[in-house]
N, C-alpha and C positions, 0 to 999 in steps of 0.2 A: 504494500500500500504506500504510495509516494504521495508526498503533499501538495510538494514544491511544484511537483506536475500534474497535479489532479486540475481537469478542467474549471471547475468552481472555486481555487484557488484565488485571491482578490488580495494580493500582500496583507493576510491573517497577521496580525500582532502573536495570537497566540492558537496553536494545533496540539491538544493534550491527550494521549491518549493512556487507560486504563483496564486493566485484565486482574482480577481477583477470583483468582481459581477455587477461593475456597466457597464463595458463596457465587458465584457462576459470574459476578458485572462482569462484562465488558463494554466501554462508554467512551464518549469521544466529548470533549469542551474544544469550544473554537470562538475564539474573543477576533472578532474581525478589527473594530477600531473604538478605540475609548477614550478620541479627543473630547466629546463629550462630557465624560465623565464613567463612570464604572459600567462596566459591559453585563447586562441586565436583560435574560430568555426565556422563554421555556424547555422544560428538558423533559424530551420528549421519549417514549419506548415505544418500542416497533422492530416487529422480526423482520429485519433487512436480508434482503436473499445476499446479499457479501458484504466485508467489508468498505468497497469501493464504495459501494450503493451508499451506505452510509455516512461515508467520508463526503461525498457528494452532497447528502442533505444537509448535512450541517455547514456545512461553507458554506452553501446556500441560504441555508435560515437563518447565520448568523449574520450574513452580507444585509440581508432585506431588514435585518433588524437596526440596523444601524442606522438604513434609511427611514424605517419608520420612529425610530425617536427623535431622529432631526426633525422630521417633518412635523409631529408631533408637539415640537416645541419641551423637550424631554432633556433634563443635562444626565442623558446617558446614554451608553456607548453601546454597541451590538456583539451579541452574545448568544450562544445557544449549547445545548447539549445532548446530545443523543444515549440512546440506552439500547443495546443491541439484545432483542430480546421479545417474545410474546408475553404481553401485558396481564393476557386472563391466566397462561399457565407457568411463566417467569417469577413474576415477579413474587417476593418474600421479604419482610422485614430487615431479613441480615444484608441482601442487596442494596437495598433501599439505603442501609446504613456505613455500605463499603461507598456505594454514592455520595453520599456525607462526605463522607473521608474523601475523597477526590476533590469533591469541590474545594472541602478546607485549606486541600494542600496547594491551592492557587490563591490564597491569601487574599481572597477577596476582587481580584482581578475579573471574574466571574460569580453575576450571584443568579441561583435558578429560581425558576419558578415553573405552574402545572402547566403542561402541555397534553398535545396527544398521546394519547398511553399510561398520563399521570394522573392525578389528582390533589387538592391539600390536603388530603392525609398522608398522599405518599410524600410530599413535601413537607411535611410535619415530620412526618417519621426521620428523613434528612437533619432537619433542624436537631434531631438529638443529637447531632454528628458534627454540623456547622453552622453557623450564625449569617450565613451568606444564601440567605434563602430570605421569598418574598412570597406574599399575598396571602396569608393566613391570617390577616383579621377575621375576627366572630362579629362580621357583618352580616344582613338577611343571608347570604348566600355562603358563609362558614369562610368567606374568604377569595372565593371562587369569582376572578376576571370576567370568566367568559360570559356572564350577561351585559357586562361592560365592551366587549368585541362587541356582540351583537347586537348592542344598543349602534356604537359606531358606522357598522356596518348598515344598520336602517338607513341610520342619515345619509351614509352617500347613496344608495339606492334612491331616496327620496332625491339626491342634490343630482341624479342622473339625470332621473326622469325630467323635473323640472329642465332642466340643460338639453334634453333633448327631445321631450314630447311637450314643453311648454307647460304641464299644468302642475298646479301645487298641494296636490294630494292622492294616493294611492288608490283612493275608493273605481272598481271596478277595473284595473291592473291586474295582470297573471304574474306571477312568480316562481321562478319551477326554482327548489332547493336542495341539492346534493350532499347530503350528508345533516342528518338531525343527534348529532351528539350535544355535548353542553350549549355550541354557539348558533347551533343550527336551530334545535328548539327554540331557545330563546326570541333567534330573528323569525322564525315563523310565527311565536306568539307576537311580535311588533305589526307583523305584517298583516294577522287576522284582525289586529285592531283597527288597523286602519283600512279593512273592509276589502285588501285586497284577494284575488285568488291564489291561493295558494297549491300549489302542485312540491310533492318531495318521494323522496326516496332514499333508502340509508341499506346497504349490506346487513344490518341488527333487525334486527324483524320487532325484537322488543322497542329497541328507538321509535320505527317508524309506527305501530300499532300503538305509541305512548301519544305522538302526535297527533294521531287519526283520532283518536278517543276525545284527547283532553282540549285539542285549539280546532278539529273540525278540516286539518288539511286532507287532500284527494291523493292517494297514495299511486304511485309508479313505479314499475319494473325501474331497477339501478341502472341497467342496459340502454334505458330510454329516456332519461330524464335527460340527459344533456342536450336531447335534440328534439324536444318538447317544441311547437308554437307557441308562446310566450314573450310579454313585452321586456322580462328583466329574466335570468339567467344568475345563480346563486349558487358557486362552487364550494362548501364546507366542508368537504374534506380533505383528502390528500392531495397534493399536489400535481403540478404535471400533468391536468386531464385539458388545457388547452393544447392544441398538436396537431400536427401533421394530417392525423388521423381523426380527431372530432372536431375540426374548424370546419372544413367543408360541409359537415352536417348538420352545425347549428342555426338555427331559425329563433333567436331572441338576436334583438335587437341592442341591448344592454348587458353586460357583462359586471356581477359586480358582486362580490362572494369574499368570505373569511380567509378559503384558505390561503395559506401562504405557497406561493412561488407556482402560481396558477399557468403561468407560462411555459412549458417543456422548455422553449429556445426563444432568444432573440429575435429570431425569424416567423414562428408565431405572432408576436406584436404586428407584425409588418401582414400577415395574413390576416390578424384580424380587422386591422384598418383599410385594407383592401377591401375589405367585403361590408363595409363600412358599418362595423360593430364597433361601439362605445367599450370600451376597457375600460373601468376604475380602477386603477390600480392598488393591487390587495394590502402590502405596504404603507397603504396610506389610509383606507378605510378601515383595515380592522385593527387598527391602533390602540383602540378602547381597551383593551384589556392591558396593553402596558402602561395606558397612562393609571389605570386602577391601580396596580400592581405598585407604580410610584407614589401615589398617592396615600396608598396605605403605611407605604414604608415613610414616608414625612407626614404623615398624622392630620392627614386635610379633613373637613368636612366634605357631606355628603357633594354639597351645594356647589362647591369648588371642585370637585373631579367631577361633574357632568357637566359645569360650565366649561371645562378641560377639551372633552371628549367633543364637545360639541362644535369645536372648533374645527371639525375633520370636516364638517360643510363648506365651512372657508376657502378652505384650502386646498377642496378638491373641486369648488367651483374656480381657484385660479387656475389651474391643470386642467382642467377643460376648455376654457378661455384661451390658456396659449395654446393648447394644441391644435384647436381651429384655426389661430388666429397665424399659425405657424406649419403648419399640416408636418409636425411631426405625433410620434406615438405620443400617448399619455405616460404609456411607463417612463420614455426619455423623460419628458418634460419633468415627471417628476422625481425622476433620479439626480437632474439637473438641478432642482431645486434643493435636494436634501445637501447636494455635495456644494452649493455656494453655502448653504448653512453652515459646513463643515468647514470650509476654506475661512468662513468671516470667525469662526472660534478659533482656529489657530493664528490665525494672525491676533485675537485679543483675548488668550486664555483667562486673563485675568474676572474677565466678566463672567465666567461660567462659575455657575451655583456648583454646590458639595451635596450628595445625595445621602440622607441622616441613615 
């Protein structure tokens, strides 16, 4: 497994890698850039068919992380973590707590928080091991982001549509949803409030029959939901389902979903603006959960991390703005945007905050 030449390689500050034979971890931490301030992810587990595979998500995740706490408005840095491993028949306490120990032995350089495959308990469980862990306030939701992603994530859907069907409210709008885990539920409960249709799909049969029951969504083969007729398009789960292979068959006009690194390639972006689909870019919309995850850790009010979160409207009506106004992708633009973020803190480190 080579770093230095792994494709998703992005000059990483920091590639850490972990094997504790006694309780099975094996994990990877990857600190992409911490001009910001302390490099801040989720640590994620997931049976990756290689190591490659793996090595590849997390540069990845940690790259996109960095841009979403610039964009954010976050004094912190991109970070993430992987856990190489199945979550329902892996995972045990004494892993959980060899993870600990991993994290701590990077001095804070990296602090995790739940991702796919985790949750705050299993990040609790951590905390008995190291103090570089986030988002376990015993707030309504025990701690847990992800209503906070999905709150985010509304708004840009709603800042889509506005931006590109003109009107300013969801009522009678389709929305096909790929993936009903924590952030997925959450945005389909946003979206049945505001009266839109909702269409989903999840691989859990339990996810998806918790939906159908309790917020009333129209359930769909997982095979079919991505090329569903619908005006918005709602990627929540793994990544890499935009490609080569489902661009040509999508029929939503709007693109604009949780998960992270929704794009297989570069080249993607450019397919989907050909065919002239709206990308929000995922980086920037489902932010909500990191700025929660800050928030928690500097002791804000309620009041003050959704005025926080709410900010991803702004900012993702200016990346729609220039990209018309520019005819390049959305993802440039707003990658372009996070890295003049980046350039204006290095030139005035002094002005950046310290994360408590």
């Amino acid at each position: 497994m080579s770093v230095f030449s792994a494709p998703a390689f992005d000059g990483h500050e920091l590639v850490a890698c972990c094997e504790d034979r006694q309780t099975g971890l094996r994990a990877i931490i990857a600190v992409h850039n911490s001009t910001l301030g302390p490099a801040v992810g989720g640590c994620r587990m997931y049976p990756y068919a290689s190591d490659e595979e793996a090595l590849h998500d997390v540069l990845r995740l940690s790259r996109g992380m960095t841009y979403k706490s610039a964009l954010a408005g976050l004094p912190l840095g991109g970070g993430k973590s992987v856990i190489l491993g199945d979550p329902r028949a892996d995972k045990t306490p004494a892993l959980l707590e060899a993870m600990g120990d991993f994290i701590e032995s990077q001095g804070g350089r990296y602090v995790a928080a739940e991702d796919s495959g985790t949750g705050v308990a299993d990040i609790r469980a951590m905390a008995a091991r190291t103090s570089y862990v986030s988002g376990l306030d015993d707030n309504e939701y025990g701690g847990d982001p992800s209503p906070s992603t999905a709150f985010g994530v509304f708004l840009g859907i709603r800042t889509a549509v506005r931006h590109r069907l003109g009107v300013d409210n969801l009522s009678g709008l389709s929305v096909a949803i790929q993936g009903l885990g924590h952030v997925g539920y959450y945005l389909a409960r946003h979206l049945v409030a505001e009266k839109a249709t909702v269409y989903a799909a999840d691989v859990n049969q339990e996810n998806l029959q918790r939906a159908v029951s309790e917020l009333g969504v129209i359930p769909v083969a997982a095979d079919e939901v991505l090329s569903l007729e619908v005006d918005v398009l709602a990627p929540c789960a793994m990544g890499a389902v935009l490609n080569s292979r489902s661009i040509p068959t999508l029929r939503a006009g709007i693109i604009a979903g949780a998960a992270n690194n929704q794009l297989e390639t570069e080249d993607d972006g450019h397919s989907l603006q050909d065919r002239g689909i709206l990308y929000c870019p995922d980086f920037l919309i489902n932010a909500g959960g990191i700025v929660d995850v800050y928030h928690q850790r500097v002791g804000s009010a309620e009041a003050a991390k959704r005025s926080h979160i709410q900010r991803i409207e702004t900012t993702l009506a200016e990346v729609l703005r220039r990209s018309d106004e520019c005819h390049q992708q959305t993802r440039v633009i707003a990658e372009q945007l996070a890295e003049e973020i980046l350039r204006d803190a290095s030139a005035s480190p002094a002005q950046l905050q310290a994360v408590g």
